[in-house]
DOSEKOL-650552 format. One line per 5 residues: number of its first residue (from 1); for each residue x, y, z of C-alpha. Coordinates in Angstrom, 1 decimal, decimal comma. Layout:
REM DOSEKOL-650552
NUM	X Y Z ~ ...
REM end
This chain:
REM DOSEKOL-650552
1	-277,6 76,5 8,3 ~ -280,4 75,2 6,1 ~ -283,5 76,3 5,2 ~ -286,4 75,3 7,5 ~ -289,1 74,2 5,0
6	-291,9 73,8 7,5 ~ -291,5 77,6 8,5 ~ -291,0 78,1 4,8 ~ -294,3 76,5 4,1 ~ -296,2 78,4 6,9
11	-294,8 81,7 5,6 ~ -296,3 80,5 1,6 ~ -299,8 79,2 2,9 ~ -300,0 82,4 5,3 ~ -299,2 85,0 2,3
16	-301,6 83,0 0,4 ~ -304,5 83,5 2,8 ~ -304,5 79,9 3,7 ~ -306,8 79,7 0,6 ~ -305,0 76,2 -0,8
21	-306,1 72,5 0,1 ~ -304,4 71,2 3,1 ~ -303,7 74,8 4,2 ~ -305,3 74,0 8,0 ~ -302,8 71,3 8,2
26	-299,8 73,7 7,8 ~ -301,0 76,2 10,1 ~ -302,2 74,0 13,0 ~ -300,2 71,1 12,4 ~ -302,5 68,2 13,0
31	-303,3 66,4 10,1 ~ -306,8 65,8 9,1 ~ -308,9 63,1 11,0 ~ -310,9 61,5 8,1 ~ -307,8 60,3 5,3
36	-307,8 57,5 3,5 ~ -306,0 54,5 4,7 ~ -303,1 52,9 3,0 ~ -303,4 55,6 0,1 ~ -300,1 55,0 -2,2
41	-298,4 56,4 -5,2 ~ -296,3 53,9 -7,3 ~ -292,8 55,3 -8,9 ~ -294,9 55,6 -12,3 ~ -297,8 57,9 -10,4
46	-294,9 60,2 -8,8 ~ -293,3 60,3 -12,6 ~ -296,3 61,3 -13,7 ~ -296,2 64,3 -11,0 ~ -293,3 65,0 -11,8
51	-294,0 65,6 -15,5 ~ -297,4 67,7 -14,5 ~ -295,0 69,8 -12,5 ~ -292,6 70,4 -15,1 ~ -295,6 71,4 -17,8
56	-296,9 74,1 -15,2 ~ -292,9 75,1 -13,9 ~ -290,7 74,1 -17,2 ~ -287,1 74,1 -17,1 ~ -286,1 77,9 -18,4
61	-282,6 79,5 -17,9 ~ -283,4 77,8 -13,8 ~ -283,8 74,2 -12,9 ~ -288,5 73,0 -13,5 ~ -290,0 71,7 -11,2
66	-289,0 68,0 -11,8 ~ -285,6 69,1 -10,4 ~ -286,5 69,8 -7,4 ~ -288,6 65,9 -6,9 ~ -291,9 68,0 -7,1
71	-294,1 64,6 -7,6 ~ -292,7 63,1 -4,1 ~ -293,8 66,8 -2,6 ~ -297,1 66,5 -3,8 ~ -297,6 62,7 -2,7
76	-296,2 63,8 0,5 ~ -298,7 66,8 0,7 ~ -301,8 64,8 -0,8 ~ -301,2 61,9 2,3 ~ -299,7 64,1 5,0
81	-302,4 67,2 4,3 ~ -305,5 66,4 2,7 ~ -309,2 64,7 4,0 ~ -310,6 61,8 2,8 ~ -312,6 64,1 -0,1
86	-309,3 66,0 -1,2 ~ -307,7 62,7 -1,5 ~ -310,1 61,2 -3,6 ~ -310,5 64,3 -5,9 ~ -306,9 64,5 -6,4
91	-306,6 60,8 -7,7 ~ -309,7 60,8 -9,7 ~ -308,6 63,8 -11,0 ~ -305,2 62,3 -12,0 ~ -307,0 59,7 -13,5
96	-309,0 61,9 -15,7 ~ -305,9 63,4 -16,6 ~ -304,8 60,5 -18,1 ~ -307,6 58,8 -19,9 ~ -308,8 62,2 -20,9
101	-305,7 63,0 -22,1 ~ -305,4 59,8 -24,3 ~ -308,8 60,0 -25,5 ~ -308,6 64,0 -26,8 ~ -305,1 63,9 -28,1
106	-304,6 60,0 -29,0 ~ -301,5 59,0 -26,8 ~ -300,0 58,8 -23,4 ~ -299,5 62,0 -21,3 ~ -296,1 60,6 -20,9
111	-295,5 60,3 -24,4 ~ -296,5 63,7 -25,2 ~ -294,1 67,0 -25,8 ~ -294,1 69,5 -22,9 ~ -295,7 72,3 -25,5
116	-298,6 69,6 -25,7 ~ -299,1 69,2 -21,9 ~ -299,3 72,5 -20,6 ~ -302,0 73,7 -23,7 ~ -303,0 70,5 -22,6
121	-303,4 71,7 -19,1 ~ -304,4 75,1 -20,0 ~ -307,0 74,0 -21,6 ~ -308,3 71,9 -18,6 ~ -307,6 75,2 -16,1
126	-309,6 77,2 -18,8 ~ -312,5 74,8 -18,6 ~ -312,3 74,7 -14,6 ~ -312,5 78,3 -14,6 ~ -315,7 78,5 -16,5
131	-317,5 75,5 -15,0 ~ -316,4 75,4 -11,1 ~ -318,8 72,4 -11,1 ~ -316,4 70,5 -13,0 ~ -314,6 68,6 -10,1
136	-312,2 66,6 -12,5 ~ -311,1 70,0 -14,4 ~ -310,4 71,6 -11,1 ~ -307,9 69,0 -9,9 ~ -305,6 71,7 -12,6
141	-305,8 74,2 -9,3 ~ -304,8 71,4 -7,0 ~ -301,5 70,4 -9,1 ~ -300,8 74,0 -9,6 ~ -301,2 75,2 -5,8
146	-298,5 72,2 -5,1 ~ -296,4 72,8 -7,6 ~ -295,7 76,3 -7,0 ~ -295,8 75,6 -3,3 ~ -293,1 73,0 -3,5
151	-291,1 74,5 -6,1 ~ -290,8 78,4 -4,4 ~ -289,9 76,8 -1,0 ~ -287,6 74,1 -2,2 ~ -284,0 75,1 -2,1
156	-283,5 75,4 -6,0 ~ -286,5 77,6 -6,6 ~ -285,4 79,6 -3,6 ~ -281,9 80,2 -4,3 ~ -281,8 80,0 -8,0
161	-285,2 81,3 -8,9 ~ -285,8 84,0 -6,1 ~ -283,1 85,8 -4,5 ~ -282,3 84,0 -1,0 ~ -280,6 85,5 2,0
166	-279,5 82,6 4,5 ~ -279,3 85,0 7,1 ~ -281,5 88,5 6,8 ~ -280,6 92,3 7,8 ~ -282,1 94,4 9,5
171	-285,7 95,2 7,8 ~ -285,9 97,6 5,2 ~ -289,5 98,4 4,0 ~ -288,5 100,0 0,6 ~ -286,6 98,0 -1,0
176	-285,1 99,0 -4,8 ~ -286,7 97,1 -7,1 ~ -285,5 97,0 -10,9 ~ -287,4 95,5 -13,6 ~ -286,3 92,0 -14,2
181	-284,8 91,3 -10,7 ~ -285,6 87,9 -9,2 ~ -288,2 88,4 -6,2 ~ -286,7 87,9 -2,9 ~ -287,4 84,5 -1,0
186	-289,4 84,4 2,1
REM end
């Protein structure tokens, strides 16, 4: 039996407090009414999401999050989930990535190591954090909400990286827990 995702999802944004963009969507299940029309990622824009992803989830003793595809996730999410605003943050806020990026550290995102990235994006999270006016700098919180949303319920992060039990027991409030265990999957 696989995993149901969209349950998966549900249970992610519900322990979340539904506080992450597109959260209505996954709850109710009726996409927004105001989206933008023929809104499309090329293969390089997805690449790109993909290398984002891996900068905030790298590639440890476990599968990052470029394994599990986490750019098609978050075009999927950005079309499927957001409102016309979201939408256009996002992609502005990809393109700031890019040209800031090139302009502060003198080459290509793409071209950069995965060290430089995530200071990279660090930095920007930083900046959003102290300046929530900052709408370019808080499209970090965006790409971060995704990619931990699409990595935890995808089946690599939830079998390799948390502990995953295909079919649960009976419920047992108090749970051992030793230090260093992998968290148990939803």
């Amino acid at each position: 039996m696989a995993m149901n995702r969209r349950d998966a999802l549900k249970s992610v944004v519900l322990m979340m407090g539904g506080t992450m963009v597109g959260a209505n969507v996954i709850l109710t299940g009726c996409a927004p009414d105001d989206q933008i029309v023929g809104l499309e990622f090329s293969p390089k824009d997805i690449a790109f999401l993909d290398e984002i992803g891996e900068a905030i989830i790298p590639t440890t003793d476990t599968p990052g999050a470029k394994a599990v595809g986490i750019g098609g996730f978050m075009v999927m999410m950005v079309k499927d989930t957001y409102n016309t605003e979201q939408q256009t943050a996002f992609v502005d806020g990809l393109n700031f990535i890019k040209k800031d990026f090139k302009s502060s550290k003198g080459r290509d995102f793409m071209d950069a190591t995965l060290e430089e990235r995530t200071a990279y994006l660090n930095e920007l999270k930083a900046k959003a954090t102290a300046d929530t006016e900052d709408k370019n700098a808080g499209v970090v919180k965006m790409l971060q909400d995704l990619t931990v949303l699409g990595y935890f319920t995808s089946e690599i992060g939830a079998t390799q990286q948390l502990r995953y039990y295909e079919v649960p027991g009976k419920y047992d409030p108090c749970i051992e827990y030793k230090p260093g265990e992998k968290a148990y999957a939803i």
